[in-house]
N, CA, C and O atoms as CSV, one atom per row, in Angstrom:
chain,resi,resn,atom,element,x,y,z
A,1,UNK,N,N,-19.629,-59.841,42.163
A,1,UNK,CA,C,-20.693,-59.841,41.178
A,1,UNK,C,C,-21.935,-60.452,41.825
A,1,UNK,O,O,-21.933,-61.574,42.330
A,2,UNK,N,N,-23.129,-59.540,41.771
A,2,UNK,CA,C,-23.969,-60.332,42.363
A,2,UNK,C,C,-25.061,-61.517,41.358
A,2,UNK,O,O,-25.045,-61.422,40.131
A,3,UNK,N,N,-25.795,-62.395,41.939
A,3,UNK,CA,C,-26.341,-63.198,41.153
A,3,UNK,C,C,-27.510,-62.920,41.136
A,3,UNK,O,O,-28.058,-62.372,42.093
A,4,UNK,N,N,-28.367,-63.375,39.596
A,4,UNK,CA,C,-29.392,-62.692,39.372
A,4,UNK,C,C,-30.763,-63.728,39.767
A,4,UNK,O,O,-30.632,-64.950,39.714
A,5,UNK,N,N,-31.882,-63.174,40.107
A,5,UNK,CA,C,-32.813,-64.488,40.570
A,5,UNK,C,C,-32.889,-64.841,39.274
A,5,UNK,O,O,-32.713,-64.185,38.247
A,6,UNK,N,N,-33.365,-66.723,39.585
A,6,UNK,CA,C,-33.136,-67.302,38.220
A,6,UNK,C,C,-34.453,-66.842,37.374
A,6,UNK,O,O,-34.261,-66.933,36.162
A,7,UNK,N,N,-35.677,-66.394,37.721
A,7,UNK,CA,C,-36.516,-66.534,37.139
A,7,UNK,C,C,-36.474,-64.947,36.163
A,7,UNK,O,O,-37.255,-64.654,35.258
A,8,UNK,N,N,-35.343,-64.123,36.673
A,8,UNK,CA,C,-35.336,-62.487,35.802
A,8,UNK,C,C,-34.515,-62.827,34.800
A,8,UNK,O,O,-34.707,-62.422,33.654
A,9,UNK,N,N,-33.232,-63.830,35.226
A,9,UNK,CA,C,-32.424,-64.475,34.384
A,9,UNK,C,C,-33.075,-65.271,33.062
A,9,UNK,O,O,-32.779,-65.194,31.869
A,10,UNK,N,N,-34.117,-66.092,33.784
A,10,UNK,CA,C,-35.045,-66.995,32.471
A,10,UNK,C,C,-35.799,-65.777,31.798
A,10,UNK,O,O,-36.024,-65.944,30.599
A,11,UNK,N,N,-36.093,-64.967,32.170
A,11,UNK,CA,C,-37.093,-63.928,31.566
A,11,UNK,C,C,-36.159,-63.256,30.471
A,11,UNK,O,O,-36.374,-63.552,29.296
A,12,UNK,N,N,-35.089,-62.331,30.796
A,12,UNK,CA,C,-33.698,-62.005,30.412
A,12,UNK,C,C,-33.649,-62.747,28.847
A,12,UNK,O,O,-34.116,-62.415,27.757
A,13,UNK,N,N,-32.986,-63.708,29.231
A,13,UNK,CA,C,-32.605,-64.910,28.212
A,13,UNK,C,C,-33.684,-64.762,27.036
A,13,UNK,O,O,-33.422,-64.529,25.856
A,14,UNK,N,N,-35.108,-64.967,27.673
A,14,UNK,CA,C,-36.465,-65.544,26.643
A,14,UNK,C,C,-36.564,-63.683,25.425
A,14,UNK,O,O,-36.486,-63.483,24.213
A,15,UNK,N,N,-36.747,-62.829,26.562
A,15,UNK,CA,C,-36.610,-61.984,25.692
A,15,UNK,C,C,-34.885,-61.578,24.376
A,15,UNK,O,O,-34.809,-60.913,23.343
A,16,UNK,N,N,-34.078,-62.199,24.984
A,16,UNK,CA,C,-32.837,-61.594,24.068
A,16,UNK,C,C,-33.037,-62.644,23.342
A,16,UNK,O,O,-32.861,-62.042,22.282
A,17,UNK,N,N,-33.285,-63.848,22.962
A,17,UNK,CA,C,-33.656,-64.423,22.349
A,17,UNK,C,C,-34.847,-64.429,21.036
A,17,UNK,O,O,-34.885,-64.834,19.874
A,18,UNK,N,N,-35.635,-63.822,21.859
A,18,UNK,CA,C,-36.816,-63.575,20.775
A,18,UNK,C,C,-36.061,-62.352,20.255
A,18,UNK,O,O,-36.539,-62.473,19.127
A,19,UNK,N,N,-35.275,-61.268,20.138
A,19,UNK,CA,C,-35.158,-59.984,19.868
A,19,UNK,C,C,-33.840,-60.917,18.543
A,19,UNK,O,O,-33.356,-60.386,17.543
A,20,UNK,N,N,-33.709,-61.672,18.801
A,20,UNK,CA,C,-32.377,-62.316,18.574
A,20,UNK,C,C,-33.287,-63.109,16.980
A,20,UNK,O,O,-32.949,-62.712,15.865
A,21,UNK,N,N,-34.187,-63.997,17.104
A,21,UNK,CA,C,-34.819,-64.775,16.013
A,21,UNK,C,C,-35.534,-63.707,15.004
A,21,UNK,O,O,-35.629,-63.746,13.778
A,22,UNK,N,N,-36.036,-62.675,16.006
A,22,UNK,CA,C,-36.588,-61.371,15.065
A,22,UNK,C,C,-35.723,-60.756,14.230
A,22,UNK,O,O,-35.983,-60.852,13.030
A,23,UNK,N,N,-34.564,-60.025,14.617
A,23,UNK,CA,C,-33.329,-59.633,13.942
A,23,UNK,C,C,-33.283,-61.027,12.817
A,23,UNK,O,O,-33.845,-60.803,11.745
A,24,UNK,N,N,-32.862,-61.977,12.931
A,24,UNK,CA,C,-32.129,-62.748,11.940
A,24,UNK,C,C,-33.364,-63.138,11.146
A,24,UNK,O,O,-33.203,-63.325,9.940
A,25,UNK,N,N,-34.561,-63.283,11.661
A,25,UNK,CA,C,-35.749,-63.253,10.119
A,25,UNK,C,C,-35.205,-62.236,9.298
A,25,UNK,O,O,-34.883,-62.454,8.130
A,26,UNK,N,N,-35.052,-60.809,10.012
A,26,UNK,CA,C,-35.519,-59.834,9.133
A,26,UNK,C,C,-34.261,-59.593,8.223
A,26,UNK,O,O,-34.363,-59.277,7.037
A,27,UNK,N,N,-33.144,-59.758,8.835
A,27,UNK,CA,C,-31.883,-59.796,8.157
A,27,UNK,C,C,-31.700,-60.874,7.156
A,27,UNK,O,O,-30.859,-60.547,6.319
A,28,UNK,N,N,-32.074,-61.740,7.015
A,28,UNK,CA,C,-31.600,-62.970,6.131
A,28,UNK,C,C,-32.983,-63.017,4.752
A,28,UNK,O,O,-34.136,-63.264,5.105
A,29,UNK,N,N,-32.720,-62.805,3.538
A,29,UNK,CA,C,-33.229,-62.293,2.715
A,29,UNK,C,C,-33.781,-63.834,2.461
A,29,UNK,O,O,-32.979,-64.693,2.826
A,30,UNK,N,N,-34.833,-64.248,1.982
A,30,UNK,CA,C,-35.557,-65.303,1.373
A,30,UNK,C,C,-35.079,-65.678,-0.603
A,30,UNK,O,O,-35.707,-65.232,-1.564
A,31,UNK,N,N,-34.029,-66.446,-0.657
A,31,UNK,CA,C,-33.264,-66.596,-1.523
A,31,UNK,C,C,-34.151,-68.056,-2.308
A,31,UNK,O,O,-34.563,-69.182,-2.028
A,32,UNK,N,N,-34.055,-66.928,-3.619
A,32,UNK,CA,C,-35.151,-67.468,-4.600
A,32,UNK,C,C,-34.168,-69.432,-4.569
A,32,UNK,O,O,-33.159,-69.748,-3.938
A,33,UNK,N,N,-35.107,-70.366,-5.589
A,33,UNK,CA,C,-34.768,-71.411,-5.717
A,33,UNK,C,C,-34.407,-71.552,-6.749
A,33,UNK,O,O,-35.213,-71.480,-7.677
A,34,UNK,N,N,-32.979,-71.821,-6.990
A,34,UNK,CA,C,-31.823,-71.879,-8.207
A,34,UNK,C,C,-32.010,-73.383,-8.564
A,34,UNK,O,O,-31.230,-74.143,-7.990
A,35,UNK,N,N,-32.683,-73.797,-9.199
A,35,UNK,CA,C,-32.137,-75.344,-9.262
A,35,UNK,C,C,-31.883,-76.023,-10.577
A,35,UNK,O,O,-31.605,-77.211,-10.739
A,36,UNK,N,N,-31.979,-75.369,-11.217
A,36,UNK,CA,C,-31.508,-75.456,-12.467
A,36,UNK,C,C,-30.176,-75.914,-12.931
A,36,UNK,O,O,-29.989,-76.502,-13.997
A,37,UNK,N,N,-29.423,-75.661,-12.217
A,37,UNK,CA,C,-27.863,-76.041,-11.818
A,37,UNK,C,C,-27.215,-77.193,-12.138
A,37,UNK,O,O,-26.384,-77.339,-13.035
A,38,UNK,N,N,-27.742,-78.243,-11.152
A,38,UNK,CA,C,-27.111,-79.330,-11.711
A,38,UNK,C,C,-28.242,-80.456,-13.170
A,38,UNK,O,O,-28.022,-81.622,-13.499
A,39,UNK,N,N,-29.073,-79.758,-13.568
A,39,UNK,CA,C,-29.902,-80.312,-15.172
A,39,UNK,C,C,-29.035,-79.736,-15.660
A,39,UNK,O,O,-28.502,-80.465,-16.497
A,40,UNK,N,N,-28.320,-78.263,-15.566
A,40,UNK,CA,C,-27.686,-77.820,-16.778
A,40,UNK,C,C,-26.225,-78.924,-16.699
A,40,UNK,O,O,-25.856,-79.484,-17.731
A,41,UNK,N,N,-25.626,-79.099,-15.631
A,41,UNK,CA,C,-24.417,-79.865,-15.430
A,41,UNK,C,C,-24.428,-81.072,-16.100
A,41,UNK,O,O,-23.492,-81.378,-16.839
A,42,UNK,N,N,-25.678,-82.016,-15.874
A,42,UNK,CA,C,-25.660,-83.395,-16.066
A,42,UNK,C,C,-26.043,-82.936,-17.877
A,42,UNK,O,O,-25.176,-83.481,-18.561
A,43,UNK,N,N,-26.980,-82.183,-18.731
A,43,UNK,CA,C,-27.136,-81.929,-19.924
A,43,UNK,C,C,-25.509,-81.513,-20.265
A,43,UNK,O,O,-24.833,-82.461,-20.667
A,44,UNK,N,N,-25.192,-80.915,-20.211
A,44,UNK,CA,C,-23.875,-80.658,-20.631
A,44,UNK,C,C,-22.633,-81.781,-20.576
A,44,UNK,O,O,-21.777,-81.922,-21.449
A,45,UNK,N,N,-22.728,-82.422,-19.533
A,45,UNK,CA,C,-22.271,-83.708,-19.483
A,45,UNK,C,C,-22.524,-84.410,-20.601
A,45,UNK,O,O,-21.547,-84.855,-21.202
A,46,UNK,N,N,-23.727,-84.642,-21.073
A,46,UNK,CA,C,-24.698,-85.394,-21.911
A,46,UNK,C,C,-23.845,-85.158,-23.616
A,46,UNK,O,O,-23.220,-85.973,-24.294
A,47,UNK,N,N,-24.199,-83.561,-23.888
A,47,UNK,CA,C,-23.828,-83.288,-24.804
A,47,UNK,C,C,-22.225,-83.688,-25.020
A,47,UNK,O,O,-21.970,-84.157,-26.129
A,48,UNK,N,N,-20.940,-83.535,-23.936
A,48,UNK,CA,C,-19.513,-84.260,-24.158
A,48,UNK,C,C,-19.475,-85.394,-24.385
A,48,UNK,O,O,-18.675,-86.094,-25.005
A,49,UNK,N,N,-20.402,-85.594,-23.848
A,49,UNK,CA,C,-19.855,-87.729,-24.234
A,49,UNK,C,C,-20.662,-87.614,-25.371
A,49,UNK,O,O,-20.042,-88.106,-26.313
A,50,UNK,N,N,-21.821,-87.170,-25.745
A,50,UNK,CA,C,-21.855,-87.280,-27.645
A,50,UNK,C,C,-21.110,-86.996,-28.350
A,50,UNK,O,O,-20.762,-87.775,-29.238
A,51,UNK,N,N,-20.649,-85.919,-28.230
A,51,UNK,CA,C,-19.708,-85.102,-29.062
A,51,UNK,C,C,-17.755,-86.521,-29.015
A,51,UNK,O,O,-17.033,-86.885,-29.943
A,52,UNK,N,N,-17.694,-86.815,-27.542
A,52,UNK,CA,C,-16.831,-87.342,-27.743
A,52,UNK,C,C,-16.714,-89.255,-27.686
A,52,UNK,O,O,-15.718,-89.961,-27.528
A,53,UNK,N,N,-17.951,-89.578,-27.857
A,53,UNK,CA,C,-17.962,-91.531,-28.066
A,53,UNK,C,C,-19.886,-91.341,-28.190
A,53,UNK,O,O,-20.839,-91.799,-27.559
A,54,UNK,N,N,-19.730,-90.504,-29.246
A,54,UNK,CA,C,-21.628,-90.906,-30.520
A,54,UNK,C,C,-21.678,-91.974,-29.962
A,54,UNK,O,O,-22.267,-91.704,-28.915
A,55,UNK,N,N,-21.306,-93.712,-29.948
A,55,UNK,CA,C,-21.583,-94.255,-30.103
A,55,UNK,C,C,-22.388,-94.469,-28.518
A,55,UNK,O,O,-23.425,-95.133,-28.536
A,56,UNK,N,N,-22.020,-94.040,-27.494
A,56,UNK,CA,C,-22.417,-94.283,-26.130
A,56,UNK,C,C,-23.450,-93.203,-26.060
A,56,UNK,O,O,-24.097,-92.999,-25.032
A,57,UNK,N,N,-23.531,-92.833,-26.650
A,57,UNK,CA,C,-24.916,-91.268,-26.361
A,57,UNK,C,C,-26.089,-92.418,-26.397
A,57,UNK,O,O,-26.973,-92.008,-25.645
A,58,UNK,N,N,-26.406,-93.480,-26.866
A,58,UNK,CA,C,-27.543,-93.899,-26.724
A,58,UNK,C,C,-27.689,-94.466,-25.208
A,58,UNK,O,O,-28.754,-94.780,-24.677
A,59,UNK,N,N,-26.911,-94.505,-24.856
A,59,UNK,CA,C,-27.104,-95.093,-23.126
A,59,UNK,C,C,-26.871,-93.871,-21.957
A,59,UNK,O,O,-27.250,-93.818,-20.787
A,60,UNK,N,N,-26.101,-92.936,-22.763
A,60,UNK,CA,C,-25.676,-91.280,-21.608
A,60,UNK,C,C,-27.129,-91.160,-21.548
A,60,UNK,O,O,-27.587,-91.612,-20.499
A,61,UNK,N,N,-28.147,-90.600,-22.507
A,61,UNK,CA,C,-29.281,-89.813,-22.341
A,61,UNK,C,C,-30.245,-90.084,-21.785
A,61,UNK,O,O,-31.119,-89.330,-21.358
A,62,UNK,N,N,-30.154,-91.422,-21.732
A,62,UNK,CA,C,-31.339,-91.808,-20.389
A,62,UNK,C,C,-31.159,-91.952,-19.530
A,62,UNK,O,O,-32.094,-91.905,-18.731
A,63,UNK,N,N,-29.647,-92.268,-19.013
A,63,UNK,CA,C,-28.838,-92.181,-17.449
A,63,UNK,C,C,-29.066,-90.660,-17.407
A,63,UNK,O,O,-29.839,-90.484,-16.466
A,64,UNK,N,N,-28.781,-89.525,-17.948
A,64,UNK,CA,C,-29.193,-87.896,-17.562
A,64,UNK,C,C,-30.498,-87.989,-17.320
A,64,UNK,O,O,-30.879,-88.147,-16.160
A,65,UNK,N,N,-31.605,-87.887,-18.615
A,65,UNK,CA,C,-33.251,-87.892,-17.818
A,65,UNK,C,C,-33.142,-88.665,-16.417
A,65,UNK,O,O,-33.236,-87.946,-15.423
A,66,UNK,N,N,-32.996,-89.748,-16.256
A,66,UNK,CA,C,-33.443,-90.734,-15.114
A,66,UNK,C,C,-32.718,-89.949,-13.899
A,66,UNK,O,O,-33.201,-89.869,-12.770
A,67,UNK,N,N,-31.439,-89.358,-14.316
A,67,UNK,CA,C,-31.069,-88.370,-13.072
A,67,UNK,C,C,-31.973,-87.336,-12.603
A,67,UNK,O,O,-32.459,-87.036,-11.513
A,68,UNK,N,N,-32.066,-86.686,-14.338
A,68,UNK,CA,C,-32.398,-85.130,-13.253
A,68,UNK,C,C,-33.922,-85.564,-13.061
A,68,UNK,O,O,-34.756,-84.714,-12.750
A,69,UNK,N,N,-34.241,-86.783,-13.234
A,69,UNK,CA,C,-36.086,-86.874,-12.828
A,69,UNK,C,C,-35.736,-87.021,-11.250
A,69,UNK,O,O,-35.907,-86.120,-10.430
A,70,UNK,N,N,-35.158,-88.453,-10.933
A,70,UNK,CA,C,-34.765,-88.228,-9.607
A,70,UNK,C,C,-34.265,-87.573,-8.967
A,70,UNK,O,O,-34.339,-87.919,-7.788
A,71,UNK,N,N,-33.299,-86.003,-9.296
A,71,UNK,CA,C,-33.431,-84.673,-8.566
A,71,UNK,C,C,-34.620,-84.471,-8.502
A,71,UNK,O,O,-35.126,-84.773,-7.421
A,72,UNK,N,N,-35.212,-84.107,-9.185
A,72,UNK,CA,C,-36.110,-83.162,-9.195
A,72,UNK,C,C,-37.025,-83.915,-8.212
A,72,UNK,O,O,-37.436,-83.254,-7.259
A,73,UNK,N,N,-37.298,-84.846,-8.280
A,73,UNK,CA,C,-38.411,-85.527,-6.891
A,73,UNK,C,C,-37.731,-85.287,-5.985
A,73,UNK,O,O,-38.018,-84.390,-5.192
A,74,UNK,N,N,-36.722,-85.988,-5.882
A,74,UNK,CA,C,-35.801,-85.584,-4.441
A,74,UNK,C,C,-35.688,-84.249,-3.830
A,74,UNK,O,O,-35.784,-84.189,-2.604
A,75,UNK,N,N,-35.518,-83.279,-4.436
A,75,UNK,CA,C,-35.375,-82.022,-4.046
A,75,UNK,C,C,-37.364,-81.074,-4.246
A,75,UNK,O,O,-37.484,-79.938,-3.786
A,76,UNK,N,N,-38.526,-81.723,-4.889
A,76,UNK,CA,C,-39.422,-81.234,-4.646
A,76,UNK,C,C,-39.885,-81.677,-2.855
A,76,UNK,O,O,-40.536,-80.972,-2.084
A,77,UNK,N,N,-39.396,-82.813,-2.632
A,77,UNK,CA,C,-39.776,-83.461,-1.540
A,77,UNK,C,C,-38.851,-82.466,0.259
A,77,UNK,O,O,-39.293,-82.493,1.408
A,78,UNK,N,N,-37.991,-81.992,-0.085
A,78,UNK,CA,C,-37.133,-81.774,0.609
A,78,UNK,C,C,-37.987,-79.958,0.960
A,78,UNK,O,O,-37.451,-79.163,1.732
């Protein structure tokens, strides 16, 4: 097998590479932002523990807001 000069080799490489980042832009679809997900989780949470100890819903519902506020910063930041 013969060996290739390194600099056709670096050339080689740079182009299959770029042909390589081009392909996978164009292939990989730009996937909308779902985030709704875990507000609906932690609300639903919210609503079981009312439904099952009323008496603690006054302390669940501001532990949920105070969550999904801090998602939501956390994940605008990201």
């Amino acid at each position: 097998m013969s060996e290739l000069d390194p600099r056709l080799r670096d050339e080689i490489d740079d182009q299959v590479a770029e042909i390589l980042d081009v392909y996978l832009a164009e292939r990989a679809p730009r996937r909308k932002w779902r985030g709704g997900g875990p507000l609906v989780v932690t609300v639903a949470l919210g609503v079981v523990t009312t439904w099952l100890a009323p008496a603690a819903a006054w302390a669940a519902w501001p532990a949920i807001a105070a969550t999904n506020v801090a998602w939501l910063v956390c994940r605008g930041r990201s």
